[in-house]
N, C-alpha and C positions, 0 to 999 in steps of 0.2 A: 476535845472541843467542848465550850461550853454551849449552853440555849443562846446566846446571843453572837456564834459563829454560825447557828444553825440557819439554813433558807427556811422561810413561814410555809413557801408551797412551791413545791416540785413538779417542772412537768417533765412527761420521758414519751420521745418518738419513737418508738421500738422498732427499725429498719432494717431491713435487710432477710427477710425469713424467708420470703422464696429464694432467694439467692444461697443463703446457707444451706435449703434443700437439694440447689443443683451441686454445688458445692463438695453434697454427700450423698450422693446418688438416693436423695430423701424422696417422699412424697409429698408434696404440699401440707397433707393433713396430718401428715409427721411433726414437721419443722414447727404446722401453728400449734398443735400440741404440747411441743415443749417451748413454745414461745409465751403461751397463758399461762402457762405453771412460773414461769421467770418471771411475767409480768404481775404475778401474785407475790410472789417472793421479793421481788424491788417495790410495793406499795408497805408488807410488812415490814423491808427492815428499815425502810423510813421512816414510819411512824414507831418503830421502836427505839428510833435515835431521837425520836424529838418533832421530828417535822409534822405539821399540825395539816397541812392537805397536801394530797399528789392528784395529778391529773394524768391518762393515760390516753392516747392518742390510738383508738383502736380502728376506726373507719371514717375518713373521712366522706363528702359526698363524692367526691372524684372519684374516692379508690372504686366506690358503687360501678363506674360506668368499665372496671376489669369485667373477662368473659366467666358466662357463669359456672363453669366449671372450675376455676380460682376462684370465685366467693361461695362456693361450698363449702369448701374446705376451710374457710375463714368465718363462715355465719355456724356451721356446726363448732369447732372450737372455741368463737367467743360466746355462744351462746351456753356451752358446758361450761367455761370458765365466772359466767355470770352466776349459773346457777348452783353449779359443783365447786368451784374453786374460793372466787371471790367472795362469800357467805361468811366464812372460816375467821377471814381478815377482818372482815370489818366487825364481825360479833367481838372478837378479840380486842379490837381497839375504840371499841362502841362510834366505829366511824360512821355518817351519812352516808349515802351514796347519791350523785347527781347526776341526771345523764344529760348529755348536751349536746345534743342533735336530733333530727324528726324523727320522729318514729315511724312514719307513714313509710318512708324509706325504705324498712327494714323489712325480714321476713316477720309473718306472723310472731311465730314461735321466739322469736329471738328480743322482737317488740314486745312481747307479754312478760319474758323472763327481767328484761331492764326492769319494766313497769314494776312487777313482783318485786326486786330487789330495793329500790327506792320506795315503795311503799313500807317494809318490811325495815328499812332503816331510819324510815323520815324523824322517827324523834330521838335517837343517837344524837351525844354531841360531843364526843371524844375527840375524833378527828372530821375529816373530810376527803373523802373520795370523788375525784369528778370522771366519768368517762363519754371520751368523745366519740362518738358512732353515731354515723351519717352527718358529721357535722361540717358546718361552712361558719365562717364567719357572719359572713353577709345573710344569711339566714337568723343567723344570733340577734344580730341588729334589730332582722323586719318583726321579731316573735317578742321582744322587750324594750323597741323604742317605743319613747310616751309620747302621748296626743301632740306634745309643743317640746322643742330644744332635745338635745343631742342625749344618748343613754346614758348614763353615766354608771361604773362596774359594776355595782352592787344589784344592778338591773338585768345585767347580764347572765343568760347559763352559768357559765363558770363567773361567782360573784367576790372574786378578789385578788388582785393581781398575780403574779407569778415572780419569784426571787429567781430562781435558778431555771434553764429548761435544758436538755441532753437529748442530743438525738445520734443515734447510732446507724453502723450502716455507710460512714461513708459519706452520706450526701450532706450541704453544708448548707441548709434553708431549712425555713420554718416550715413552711410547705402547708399554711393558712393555719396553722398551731395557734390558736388564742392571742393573734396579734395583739390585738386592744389590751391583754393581759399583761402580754410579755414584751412591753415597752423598755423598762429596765430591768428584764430581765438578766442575770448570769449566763451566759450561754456555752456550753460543752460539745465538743463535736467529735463522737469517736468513731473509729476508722474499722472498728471488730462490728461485728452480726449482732444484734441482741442475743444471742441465742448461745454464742460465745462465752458471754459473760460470767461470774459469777458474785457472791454476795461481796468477795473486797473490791470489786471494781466498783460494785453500787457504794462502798464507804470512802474511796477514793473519790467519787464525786465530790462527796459533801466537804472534805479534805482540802480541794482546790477551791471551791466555794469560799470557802474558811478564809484560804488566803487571797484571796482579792480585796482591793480594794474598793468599795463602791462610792460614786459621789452623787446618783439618783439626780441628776441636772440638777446640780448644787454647786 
Protein backbone atom coordinates (compact mmCIF):
# COMPACT_ATOMS: atom_id res chain seq x y z
CA UNK A 1 0.00 0.00 0.00
CA UNK A 2 1.17 3.26 -0.58
CA UNK A 3 0.41 6.97 1.71
CA UNK A 4 -2.29 7.71 -0.70
CA UNK A 5 -4.16 4.05 -0.06
CA UNK A 6 -3.73 4.92 3.43
CA UNK A 7 -7.12 6.48 5.63
CA UNK A 8 -5.74 10.25 7.25
CA UNK A 9 -7.78 8.93 10.55
CA UNK A 10 -9.02 5.86 11.96
CA UNK A 11 -11.66 5.36 14.29
CA UNK A 12 -12.00 1.57 16.19
CA UNK A 13 -15.23 0.73 18.59
CA UNK A 14 -13.66 -1.98 20.57
CA UNK A 15 -16.86 -4.30 21.24
CA UNK A 16 -17.57 -6.94 22.77
CA UNK A 17 -15.24 -7.53 26.12
CA UNK A 18 -17.64 -8.30 28.54
CA UNK A 19 -18.96 -10.75 26.32
CA UNK A 20 -15.51 -12.30 25.42
CA UNK A 21 -15.15 -12.58 29.37
CA UNK A 22 -18.37 -14.64 29.68
CA UNK A 23 -17.33 -16.34 26.69
CA UNK A 24 -14.04 -17.51 28.82
CA UNK A 25 -15.10 -17.87 32.17
CA UNK A 26 -13.11 -14.24 32.44
CA UNK A 27 -13.55 -11.58 35.06
CA UNK A 28 -14.58 -8.45 33.70
CA UNK A 29 -11.19 -6.83 34.92
CA UNK A 30 -9.48 -9.58 32.85
CA UNK A 31 -11.06 -9.25 29.52
CA UNK A 32 -10.50 -5.02 29.97
CA UNK A 33 -7.02 -5.84 30.74
CA UNK A 34 -6.32 -7.38 27.69
CA UNK A 35 -8.71 -5.19 25.83
CA UNK A 36 -6.17 -1.71 26.71
CA UNK A 37 -3.12 -3.51 25.86
CA UNK A 38 -4.87 -4.44 22.14
CA UNK A 39 -6.14 -1.12 22.11
CA UNK A 40 -2.62 0.19 22.53
CA UNK A 41 -1.24 -2.07 20.04
CA UNK A 42 -4.08 -1.16 17.12
CA UNK A 43 -3.12 2.88 17.84
CA UNK A 44 0.77 1.74 17.33
CA UNK A 45 0.53 -0.23 14.47
CA UNK A 46 -1.35 2.54 12.67
CA UNK A 47 0.66 5.04 13.00
CA UNK A 48 3.51 2.97 12.06
CA UNK A 49 1.78 2.28 8.64
CA UNK A 50 1.15 5.76 8.08
CA UNK A 51 -2.02 6.84 9.55
CA UNK A 52 -1.66 10.27 10.95
CA UNK A 53 -4.74 10.05 13.65
CA UNK A 54 -6.76 7.20 15.35
CA UNK A 55 -9.59 7.73 17.68
CA UNK A 56 -10.68 5.24 20.30
CA UNK A 57 -14.03 4.85 21.54
CA UNK A 58 -13.48 4.01 25.31
CA UNK A 59 -16.74 5.29 27.26
CA UNK A 60 -19.36 6.66 25.92
CA UNK A 61 -21.96 8.79 28.27
CA UNK A 62 -24.33 5.89 28.08
CA UNK A 63 -21.90 3.12 28.69
CA UNK A 64 -21.71 5.59 32.36
CA UNK A 65 -25.33 4.70 33.27
CA UNK A 66 -23.80 0.40 33.42
CA UNK A 67 -23.88 -0.76 37.39
CA UNK A 68 -21.07 0.17 39.22
CA UNK A 69 -19.55 -2.75 39.80
CA UNK A 70 -18.99 -3.13 35.50
CA UNK A 71 -17.37 0.42 35.60
CA UNK A 72 -14.84 -0.59 38.05
CA UNK A 73 -13.51 -2.84 36.27
CA UNK A 74 -13.53 -0.43 33.19
CA UNK A 75 -12.46 3.01 35.06
CA UNK A 76 -9.40 0.91 36.77
CA UNK A 77 -8.25 -0.37 33.28
CA UNK A 78 -8.51 2.63 31.31
CA UNK A 79 -7.34 4.56 33.75
CA UNK A 80 -3.94 2.11 33.81
CA UNK A 81 -4.03 2.12 30.09
CA UNK A 82 -3.89 6.09 30.21
CA UNK A 83 -1.34 6.24 32.44
CA UNK A 84 0.91 2.92 32.06
CA UNK A 85 0.06 1.82 28.58
CA UNK A 86 -0.76 4.76 26.27
CA UNK A 87 2.43 7.11 27.36
CA UNK A 88 4.78 4.52 25.47
CA UNK A 89 2.74 5.23 22.08
CA UNK A 90 2.43 8.37 21.79
CA UNK A 91 6.18 9.34 22.99
CA UNK A 92 7.04 6.95 20.13
CA UNK A 93 5.13 8.49 17.54
CA UNK A 94 5.35 12.15 19.17
CA UNK A 95 1.43 11.82 18.89
CA UNK A 96 -0.99 14.58 20.78
CA UNK A 97 -3.49 13.12 22.72
CA UNK A 98 -7.16 14.70 22.85
CA UNK A 99 -9.72 13.75 24.92
CA UNK A 100 -13.27 14.10 24.05
CA UNK A 101 -15.67 13.99 26.50
CA UNK A 102 -16.53 15.60 30.22
CA UNK A 103 -14.49 15.16 32.45
CA UNK A 104 -16.82 15.87 35.22
CA UNK A 105 -18.21 12.52 34.30
CA UNK A 106 -15.53 10.62 35.31
CA UNK A 107 -13.86 9.36 38.34
CA UNK A 108 -11.50 11.65 39.89
CA UNK A 109 -8.57 9.68 39.38
CA UNK A 110 -9.09 8.67 35.90
CA UNK A 111 -10.25 12.59 35.04
CA UNK A 112 -6.66 13.84 36.36
CA UNK A 113 -4.70 11.04 34.47
CA UNK A 114 -6.59 12.21 30.74
CA UNK A 115 -5.89 15.75 32.06
CA UNK A 116 -2.04 14.57 32.85
CA UNK A 117 -1.69 12.87 29.48
CA UNK A 118 -2.89 15.65 27.23
CA UNK A 119 -1.17 18.16 28.94
CA UNK A 120 2.15 16.06 28.66
CA UNK A 121 1.48 15.68 25.03
CA UNK A 122 -0.04 19.11 23.85
CA UNK A 123 3.04 20.18 21.77
CA UNK A 124 3.68 16.82 19.93
CA UNK A 125 2.94 16.87 16.41
CA UNK A 126 3.64 13.55 14.90
CA UNK A 127 0.53 12.18 14.95
CA UNK A 128 -2.81 12.50 16.62
CA UNK A 129 -4.61 10.45 19.32
CA UNK A 130 -8.21 11.22 20.20
CA UNK A 131 -9.95 9.36 23.00
CA UNK A 132 -13.41 9.21 23.66
CA UNK A 133 -14.67 8.82 27.33
CA UNK A 134 -17.75 10.04 28.57
CA UNK A 135 -18.60 11.27 25.34
CA UNK A 136 -21.94 12.23 23.52
CA UNK A 137 -22.02 13.91 20.61
CA UNK A 138 -24.64 16.25 21.43
CA UNK A 139 -22.47 17.41 24.38
CA UNK A 140 -19.57 17.99 21.43
CA UNK A 141 -21.91 20.42 19.91
CA UNK A 142 -23.19 22.44 23.26
CA UNK A 143 -19.05 22.72 24.51
CA UNK A 144 -17.78 24.17 20.73
CA UNK A 145 -20.86 25.66 19.07
CA UNK A 146 -20.09 29.52 18.47
CA UNK A 147 -22.24 32.49 19.44
CA UNK A 148 -23.96 32.52 15.73
CA UNK A 149 -24.29 29.54 12.75
CA UNK A 150 -23.58 25.82 13.03
CA UNK A 151 -20.00 24.34 14.33
CA UNK A 152 -18.04 23.46 11.81
CA UNK A 153 -15.12 20.30 12.43
CA UNK A 154 -12.26 22.00 13.20
CA UNK A 155 -14.40 23.36 16.32
CA UNK A 156 -15.18 20.18 17.36
CA UNK A 157 -13.33 17.73 20.08
CA UNK A 158 -12.39 15.37 17.63
CA UNK A 159 -11.22 18.26 14.79
CA UNK A 160 -11.11 16.50 11.54
CA UNK A 161 -13.13 14.05 9.91
CA UNK A 162 -12.72 10.38 9.96
CA UNK A 163 -11.80 8.07 6.62
CA UNK A 164 -12.26 4.80 7.81
CA UNK A 165 -14.18 3.68 11.33
CA UNK A 166 -14.28 -0.50 12.59
CA UNK A 167 -16.31 -1.53 15.02
CA UNK A 168 -16.09 -4.99 16.32
CA UNK A 169 -18.27 -7.30 18.38
CA UNK A 170 -20.84 -7.94 16.08
CA UNK A 171 -23.12 -5.00 16.47
CA UNK A 172 -23.58 -3.01 13.14
CA UNK A 173 -24.11 0.92 14.41
CA UNK A 174 -22.17 3.64 15.26
CA UNK A 175 -23.60 3.81 18.36
CA UNK A 176 -23.09 7.93 18.69
CA UNK A 177 -19.23 7.36 17.43
CA UNK A 178 -18.28 10.86 15.99
CA UNK A 179 -21.23 11.19 13.69
CA UNK A 180 -20.45 14.65 12.38
CA UNK A 181 -16.96 13.00 11.61
CA UNK A 182 -17.85 9.94 10.22
CA UNK A 183 -20.19 11.18 7.43
CA UNK A 184 -18.08 9.60 4.65
CA UNK A 185 -16.54 7.60 6.56
CA UNK A 186 -15.29 3.76 5.29
CA UNK A 187 -17.10 1.58 7.58
CA UNK A 188 -15.97 -2.05 8.81
CA UNK A 189 -18.12 -4.21 10.78
CA UNK A 190 -16.35 -7.36 12.37
CA UNK A 191 -18.27 -10.14 13.79
CA UNK A 192 -14.85 -11.39 16.43
CA UNK A 193 -14.46 -9.67 20.14
CA UNK A 194 -11.72 -7.05 20.03
CA UNK A 195 -10.13 -8.92 22.19
CA UNK A 196 -9.81 -11.79 19.46
CA UNK A 197 -7.91 -9.91 17.24
CA UNK A 198 -4.50 -9.65 16.45
CA UNK A 199 -2.01 -7.18 14.57
CA UNK A 200 -2.93 -8.87 10.81
CA UNK A 201 -6.42 -8.34 11.44
CA UNK A 202 -5.67 -4.51 12.39
CA UNK A 203 -3.46 -4.55 8.71
CA UNK A 204 -6.28 -6.31 7.06
CA UNK A 205 -8.30 -3.37 7.80
CA UNK A 206 -6.26 -0.79 6.16
CA UNK A 207 -6.10 -3.58 3.19
CA UNK A 208 -10.00 -3.39 2.46
CA UNK A 209 -9.82 0.35 2.96
CA UNK A 210 -7.14 0.24 0.15
CA UNK A 211 -9.57 -1.17 -2.01
CA UNK A 212 -12.60 0.68 -2.00
CA UNK A 213 -13.67 2.97 -3.95
CA UNK A 214 -14.63 6.32 -2.51
CA UNK A 215 -16.64 9.03 -4.34
CA UNK A 216 -17.16 11.56 -0.90
CA UNK A 217 -20.78 12.86 -2.54
CA UNK A 218 -19.02 13.35 -5.73
Amino acid sequence: MTEADLPRHVGLIPDGTRRWARARDATNAQAYDVSIRKRAEFAELMFARGVQSVSLYCLSRQNLGRSPSELAAVFQAETAMVREVLPQVVELYDARVTHAGLSTLLPDEYAASLQDLVAATAQHAGRHLYLLVGYDPWDEIAARQPATGAPKVEQLWIDRPLDLVIRTGGQNRLSNFAPLQSGYAELIFDHRYFNDLEAPDFEEYLREFAQRERHLGL
